[in-house]
Biopython code that builds the backbone (N, CA, C, O; Angstrom):
import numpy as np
from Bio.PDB.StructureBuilder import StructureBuilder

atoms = [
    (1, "UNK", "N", (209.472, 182.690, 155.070)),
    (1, "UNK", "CA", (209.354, 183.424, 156.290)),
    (1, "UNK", "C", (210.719, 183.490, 156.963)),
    (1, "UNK", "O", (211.645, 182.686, 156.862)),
    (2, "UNK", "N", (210.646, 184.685, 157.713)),
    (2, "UNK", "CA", (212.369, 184.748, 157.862)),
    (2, "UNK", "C", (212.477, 184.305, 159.655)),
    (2, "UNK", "O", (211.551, 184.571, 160.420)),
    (3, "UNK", "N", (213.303, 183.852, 159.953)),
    (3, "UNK", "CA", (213.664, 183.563, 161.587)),
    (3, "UNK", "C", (214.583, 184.597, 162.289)),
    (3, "UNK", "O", (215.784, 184.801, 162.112)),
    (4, "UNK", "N", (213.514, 185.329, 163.316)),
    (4, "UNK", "CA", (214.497, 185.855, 164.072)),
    (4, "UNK", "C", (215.088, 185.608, 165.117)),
    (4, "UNK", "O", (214.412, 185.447, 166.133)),
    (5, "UNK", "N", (216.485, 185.507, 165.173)),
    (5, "UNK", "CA", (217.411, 185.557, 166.538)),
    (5, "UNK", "C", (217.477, 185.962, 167.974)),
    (5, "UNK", "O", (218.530, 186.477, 168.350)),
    (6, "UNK", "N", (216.355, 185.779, 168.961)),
    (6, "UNK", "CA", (215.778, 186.267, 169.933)),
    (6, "UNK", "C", (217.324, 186.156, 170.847)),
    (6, "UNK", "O", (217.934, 185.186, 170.399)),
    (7, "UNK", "N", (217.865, 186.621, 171.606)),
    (7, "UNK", "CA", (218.888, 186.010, 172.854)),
    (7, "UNK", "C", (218.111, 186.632, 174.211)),
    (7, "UNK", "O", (217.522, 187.691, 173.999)),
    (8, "UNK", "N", (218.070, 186.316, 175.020)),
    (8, "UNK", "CA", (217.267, 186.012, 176.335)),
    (8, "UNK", "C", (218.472, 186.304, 177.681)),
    (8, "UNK", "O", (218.251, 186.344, 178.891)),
    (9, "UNK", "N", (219.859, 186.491, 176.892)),
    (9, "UNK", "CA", (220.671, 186.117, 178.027)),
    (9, "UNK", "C", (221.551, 187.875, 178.349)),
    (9, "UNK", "O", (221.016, 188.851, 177.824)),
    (10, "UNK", "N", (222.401, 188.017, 178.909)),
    (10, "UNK", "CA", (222.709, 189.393, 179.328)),
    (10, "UNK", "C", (223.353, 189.723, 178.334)),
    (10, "UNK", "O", (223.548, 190.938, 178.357)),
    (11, "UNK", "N", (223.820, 189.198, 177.393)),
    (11, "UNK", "CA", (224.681, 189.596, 176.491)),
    (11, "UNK", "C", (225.819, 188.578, 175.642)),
    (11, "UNK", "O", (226.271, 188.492, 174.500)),
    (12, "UNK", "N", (225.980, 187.823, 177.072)),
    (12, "UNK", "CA", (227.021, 186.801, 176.688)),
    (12, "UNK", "C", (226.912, 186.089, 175.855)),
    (12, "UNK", "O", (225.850, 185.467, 175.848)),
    (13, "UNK", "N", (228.037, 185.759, 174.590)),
    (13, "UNK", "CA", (227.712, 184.864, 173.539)),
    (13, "UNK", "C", (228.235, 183.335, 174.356)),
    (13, "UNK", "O", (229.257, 183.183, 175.024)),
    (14, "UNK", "N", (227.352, 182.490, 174.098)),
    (14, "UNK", "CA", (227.602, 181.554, 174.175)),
    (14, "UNK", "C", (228.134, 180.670, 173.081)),
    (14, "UNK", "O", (227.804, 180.498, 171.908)),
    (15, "UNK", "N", (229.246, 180.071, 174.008)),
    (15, "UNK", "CA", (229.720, 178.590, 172.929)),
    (15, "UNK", "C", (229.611, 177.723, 173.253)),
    (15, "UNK", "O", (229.292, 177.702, 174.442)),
    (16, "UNK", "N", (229.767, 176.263, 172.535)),
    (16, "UNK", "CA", (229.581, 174.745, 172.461)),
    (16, "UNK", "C", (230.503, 174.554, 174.091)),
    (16, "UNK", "O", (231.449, 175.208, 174.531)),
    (17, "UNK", "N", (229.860, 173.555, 174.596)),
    (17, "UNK", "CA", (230.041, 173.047, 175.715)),
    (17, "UNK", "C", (231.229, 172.090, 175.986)),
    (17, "UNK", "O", (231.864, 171.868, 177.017)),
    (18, "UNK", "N", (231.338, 171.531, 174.571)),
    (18, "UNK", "CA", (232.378, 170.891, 174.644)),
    (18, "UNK", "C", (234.142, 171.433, 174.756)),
    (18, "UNK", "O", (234.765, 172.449, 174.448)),
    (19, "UNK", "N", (234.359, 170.535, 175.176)),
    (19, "UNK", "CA", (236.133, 171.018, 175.376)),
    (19, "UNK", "C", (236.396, 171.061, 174.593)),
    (19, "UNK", "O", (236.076, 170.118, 173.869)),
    (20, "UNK", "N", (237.435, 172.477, 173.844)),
    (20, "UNK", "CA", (238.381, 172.719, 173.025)),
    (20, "UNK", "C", (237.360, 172.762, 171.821)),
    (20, "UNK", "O", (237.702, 172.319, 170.725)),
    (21, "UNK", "N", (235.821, 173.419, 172.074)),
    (21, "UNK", "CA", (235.411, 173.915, 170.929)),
    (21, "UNK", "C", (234.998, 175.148, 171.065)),
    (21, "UNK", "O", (234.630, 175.438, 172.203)),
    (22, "UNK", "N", (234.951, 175.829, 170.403)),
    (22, "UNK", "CA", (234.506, 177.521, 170.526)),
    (22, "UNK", "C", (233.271, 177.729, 169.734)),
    (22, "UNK", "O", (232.691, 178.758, 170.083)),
    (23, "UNK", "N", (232.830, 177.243, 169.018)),
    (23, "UNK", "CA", (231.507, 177.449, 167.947)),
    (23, "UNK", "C", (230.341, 177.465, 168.399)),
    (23, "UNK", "O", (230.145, 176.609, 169.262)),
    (24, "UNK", "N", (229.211, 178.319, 168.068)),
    (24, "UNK", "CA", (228.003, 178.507, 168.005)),
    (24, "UNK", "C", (227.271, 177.162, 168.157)),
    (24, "UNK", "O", (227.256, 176.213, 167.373)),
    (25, "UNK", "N", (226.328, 177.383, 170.024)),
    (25, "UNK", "CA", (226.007, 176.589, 170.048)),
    (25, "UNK", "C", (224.705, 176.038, 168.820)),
    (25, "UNK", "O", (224.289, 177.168, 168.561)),
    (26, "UNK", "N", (223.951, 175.230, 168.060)),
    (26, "UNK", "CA", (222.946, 174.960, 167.919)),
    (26, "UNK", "C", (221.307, 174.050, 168.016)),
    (26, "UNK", "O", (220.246, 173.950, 167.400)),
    (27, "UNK", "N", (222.213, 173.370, 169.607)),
    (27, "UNK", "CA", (221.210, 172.423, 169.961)),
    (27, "UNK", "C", (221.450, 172.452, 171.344)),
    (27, "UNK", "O", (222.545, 172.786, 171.794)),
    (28, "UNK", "N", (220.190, 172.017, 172.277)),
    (28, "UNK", "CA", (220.732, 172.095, 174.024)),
    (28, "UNK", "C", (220.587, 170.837, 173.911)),
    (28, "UNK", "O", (220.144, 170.267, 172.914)),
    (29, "UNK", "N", (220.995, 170.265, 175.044)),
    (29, "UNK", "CA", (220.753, 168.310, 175.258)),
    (29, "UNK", "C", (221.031, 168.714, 176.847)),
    (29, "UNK", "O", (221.745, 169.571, 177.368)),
    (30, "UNK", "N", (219.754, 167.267, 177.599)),
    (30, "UNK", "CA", (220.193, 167.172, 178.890)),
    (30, "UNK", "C", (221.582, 166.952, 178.918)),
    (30, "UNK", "O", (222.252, 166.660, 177.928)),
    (31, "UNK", "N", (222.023, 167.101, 180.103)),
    (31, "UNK", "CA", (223.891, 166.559, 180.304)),
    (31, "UNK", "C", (224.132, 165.216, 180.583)),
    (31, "UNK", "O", (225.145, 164.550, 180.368)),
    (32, "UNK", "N", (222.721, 164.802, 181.256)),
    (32, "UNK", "CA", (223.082, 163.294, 181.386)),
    (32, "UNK", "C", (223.183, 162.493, 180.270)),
    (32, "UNK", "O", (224.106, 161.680, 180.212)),
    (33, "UNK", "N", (222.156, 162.618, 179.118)),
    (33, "UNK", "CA", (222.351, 161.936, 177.778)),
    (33, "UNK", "C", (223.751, 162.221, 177.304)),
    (33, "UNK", "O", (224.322, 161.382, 176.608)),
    (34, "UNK", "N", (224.244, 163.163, 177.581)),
    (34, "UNK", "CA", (225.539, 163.280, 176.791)),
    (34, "UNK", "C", (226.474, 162.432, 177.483)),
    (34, "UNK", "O", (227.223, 161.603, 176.964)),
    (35, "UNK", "N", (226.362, 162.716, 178.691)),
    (35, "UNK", "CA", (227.537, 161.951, 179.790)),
    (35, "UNK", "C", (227.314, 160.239, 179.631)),
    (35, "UNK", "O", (228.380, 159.624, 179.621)),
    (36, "UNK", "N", (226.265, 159.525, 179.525)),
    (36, "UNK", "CA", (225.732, 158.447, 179.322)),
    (36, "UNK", "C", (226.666, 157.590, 177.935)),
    (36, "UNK", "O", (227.018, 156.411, 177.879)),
    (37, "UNK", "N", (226.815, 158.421, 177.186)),
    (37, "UNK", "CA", (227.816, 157.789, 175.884)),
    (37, "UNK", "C", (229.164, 158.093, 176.126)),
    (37, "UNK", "O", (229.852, 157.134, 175.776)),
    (38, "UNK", "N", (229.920, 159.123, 176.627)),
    (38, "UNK", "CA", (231.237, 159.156, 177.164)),
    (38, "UNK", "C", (231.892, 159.399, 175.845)),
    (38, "UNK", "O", (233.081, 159.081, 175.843)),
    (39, "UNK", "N", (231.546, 159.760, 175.004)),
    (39, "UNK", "CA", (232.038, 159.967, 173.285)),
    (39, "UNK", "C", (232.551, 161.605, 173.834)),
    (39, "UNK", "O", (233.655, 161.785, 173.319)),
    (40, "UNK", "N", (232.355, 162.228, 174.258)),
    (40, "UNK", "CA", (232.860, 164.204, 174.404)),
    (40, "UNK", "C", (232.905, 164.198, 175.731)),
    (40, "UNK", "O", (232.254, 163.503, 176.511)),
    (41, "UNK", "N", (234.034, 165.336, 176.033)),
    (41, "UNK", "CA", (234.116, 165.803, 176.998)),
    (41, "UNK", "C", (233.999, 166.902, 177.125)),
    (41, "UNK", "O", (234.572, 167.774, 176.470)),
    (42, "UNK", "N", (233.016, 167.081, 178.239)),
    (42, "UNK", "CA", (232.413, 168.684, 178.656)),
    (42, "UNK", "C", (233.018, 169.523, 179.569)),
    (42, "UNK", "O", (234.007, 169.348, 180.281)),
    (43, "UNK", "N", (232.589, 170.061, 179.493)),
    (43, "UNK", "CA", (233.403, 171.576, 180.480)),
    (43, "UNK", "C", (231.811, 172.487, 181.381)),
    (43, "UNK", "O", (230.801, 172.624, 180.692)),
    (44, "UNK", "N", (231.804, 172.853, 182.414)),
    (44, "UNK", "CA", (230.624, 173.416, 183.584)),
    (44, "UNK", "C", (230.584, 171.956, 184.041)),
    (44, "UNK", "O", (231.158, 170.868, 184.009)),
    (45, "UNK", "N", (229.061, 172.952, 184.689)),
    (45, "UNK", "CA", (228.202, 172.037, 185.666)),
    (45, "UNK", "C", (227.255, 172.431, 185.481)),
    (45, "UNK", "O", (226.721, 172.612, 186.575)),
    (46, "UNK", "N", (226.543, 172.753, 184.606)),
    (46, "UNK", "CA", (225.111, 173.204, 184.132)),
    (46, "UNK", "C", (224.294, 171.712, 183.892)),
    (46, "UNK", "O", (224.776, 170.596, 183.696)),
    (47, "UNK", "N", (222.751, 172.182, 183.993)),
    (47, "UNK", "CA", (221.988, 170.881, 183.785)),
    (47, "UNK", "C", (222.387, 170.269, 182.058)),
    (47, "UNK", "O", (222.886, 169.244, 181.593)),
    (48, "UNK", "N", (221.864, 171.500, 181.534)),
    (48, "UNK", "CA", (222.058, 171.712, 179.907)),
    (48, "UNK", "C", (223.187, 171.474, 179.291)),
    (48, "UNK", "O", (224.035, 171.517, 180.183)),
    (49, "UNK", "N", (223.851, 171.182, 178.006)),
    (49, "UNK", "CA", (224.715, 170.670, 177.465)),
    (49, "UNK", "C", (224.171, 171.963, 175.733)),
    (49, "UNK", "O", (223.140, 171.678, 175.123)),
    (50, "UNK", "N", (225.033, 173.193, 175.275)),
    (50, "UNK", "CA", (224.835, 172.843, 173.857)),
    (50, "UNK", "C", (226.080, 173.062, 173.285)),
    (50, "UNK", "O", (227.178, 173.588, 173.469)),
    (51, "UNK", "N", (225.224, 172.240, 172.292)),
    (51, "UNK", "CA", (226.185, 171.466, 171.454)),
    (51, "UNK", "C", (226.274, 172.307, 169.850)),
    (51, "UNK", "O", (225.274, 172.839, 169.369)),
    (52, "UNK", "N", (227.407, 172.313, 169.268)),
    (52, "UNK", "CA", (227.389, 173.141, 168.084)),
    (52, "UNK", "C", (226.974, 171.686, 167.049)),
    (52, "UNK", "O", (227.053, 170.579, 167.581)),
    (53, "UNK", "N", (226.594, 171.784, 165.760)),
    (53, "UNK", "CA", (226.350, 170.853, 165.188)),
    (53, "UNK", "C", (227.334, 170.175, 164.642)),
    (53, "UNK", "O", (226.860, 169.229, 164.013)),
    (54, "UNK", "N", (229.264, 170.235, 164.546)),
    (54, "UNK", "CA", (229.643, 168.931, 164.580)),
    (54, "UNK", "C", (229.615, 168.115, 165.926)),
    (54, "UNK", "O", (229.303, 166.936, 166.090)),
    (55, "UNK", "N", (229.878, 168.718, 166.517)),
    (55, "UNK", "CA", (229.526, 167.940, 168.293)),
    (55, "UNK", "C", (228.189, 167.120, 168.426)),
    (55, "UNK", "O", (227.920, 165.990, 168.832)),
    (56, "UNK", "N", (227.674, 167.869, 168.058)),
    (56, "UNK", "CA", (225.760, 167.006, 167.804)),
    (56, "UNK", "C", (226.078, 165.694, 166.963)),
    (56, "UNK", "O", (225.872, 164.509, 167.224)),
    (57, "UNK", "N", (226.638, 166.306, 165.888)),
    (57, "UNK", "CA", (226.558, 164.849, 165.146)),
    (57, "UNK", "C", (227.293, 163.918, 165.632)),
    (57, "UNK", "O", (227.015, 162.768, 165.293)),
    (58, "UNK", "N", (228.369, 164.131, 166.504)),
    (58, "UNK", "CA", (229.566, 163.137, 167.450)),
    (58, "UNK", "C", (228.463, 162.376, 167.849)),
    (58, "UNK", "O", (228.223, 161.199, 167.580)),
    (59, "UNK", "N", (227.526, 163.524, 168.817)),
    (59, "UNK", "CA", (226.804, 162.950, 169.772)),
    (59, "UNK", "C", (225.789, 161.839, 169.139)),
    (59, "UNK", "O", (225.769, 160.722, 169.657)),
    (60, "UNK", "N", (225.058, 162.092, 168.174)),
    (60, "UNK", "CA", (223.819, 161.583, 167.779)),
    (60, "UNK", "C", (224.431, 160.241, 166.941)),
    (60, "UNK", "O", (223.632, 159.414, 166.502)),
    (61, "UNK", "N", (225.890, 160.069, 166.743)),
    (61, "UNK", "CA", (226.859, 158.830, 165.936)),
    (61, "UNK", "C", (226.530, 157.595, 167.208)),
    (61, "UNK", "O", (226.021, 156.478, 167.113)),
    (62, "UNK", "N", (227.186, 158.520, 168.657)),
    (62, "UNK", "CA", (227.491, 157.709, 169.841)),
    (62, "UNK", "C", (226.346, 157.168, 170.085)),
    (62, "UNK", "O", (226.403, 155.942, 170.172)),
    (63, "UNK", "N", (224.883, 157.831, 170.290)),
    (63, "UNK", "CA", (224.204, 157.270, 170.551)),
    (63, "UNK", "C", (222.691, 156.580, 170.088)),
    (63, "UNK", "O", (221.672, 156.328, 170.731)),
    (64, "UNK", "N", (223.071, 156.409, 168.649)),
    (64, "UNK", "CA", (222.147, 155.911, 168.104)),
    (64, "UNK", "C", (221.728, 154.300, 168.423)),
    (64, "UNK", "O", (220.665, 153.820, 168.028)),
    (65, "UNK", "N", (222.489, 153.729, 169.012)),
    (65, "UNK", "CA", (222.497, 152.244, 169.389)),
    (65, "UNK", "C", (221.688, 152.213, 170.747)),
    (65, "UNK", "O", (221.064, 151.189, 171.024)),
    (66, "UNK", "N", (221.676, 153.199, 171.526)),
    (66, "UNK", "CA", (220.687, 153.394, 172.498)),
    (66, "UNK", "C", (219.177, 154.024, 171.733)),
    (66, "UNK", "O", (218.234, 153.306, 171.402)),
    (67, "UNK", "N", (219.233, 155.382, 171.580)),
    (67, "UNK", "CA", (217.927, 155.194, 170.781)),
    (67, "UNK", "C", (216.884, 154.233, 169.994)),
    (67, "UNK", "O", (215.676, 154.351, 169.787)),
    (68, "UNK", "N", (217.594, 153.479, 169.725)),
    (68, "UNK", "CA", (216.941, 152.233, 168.877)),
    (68, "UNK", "C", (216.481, 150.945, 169.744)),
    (68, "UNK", "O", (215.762, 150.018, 169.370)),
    (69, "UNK", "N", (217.138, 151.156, 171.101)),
    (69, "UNK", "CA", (216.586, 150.450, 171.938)),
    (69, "UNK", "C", (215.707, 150.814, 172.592)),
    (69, "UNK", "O", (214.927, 149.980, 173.052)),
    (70, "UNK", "N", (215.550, 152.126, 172.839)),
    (70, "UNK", "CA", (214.580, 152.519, 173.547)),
    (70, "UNK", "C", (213.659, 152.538, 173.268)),
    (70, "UNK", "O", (212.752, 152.311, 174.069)),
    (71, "UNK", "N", (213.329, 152.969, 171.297)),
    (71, "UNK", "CA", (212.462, 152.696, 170.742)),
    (71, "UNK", "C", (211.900, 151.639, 170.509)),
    (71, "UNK", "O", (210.767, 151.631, 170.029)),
    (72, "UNK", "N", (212.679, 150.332, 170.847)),
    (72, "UNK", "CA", (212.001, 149.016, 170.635)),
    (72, "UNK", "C", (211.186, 148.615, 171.893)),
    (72, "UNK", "O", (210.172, 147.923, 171.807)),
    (73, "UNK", "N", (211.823, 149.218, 173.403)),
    (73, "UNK", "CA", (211.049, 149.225, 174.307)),
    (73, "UNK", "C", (209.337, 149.837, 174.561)),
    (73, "UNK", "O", (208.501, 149.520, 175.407)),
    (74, "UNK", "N", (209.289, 150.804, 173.452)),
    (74, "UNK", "CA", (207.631, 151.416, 173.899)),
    (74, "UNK", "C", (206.815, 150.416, 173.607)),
    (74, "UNK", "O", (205.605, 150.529, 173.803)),
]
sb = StructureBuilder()
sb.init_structure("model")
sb.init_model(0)
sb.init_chain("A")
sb.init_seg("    ")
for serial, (resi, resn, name, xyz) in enumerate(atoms, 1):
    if name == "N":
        sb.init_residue(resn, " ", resi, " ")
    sb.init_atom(name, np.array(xyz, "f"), 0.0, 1.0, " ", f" {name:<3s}", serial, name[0])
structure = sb.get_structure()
């Protein structure tokens, strides 16, 4: 089955949130989870954060040591 590319927005292409990246975002993340590991630095003031997928994977490196706690908490 094939996936189509819906955009919702006026036109504008959006890029990765992070500083000094230009690439296609492919994931949103709250901003606070991102800000919480201090591993990237962002650029706005939007709630949202996306992230292109090497940035994701920065992100998801930084904070796997929290996830695993949280999960031990439920």
């Amino acid at each position: 089955m094939k996936h189509r590319n819906i955009s919702l927005s006026d036109g504008e292409q959006e890029v990765c949130s992070v500083s000094a990246c230009g690439k296609t975002p492919k994931r949103s993340i709250p901003r606070k989870r991102v800000e919480k590991t201090g591993s990237l630095s962002l650029q706005g003031s939007s709630r949202k954060v996306n992230l292109c997928s090497d940035c994701y994977r920065i992100f998801k490196k930084s904070s796997k040591k929290d996830r695993t706690m949280e999960s031990l908490g439920r």
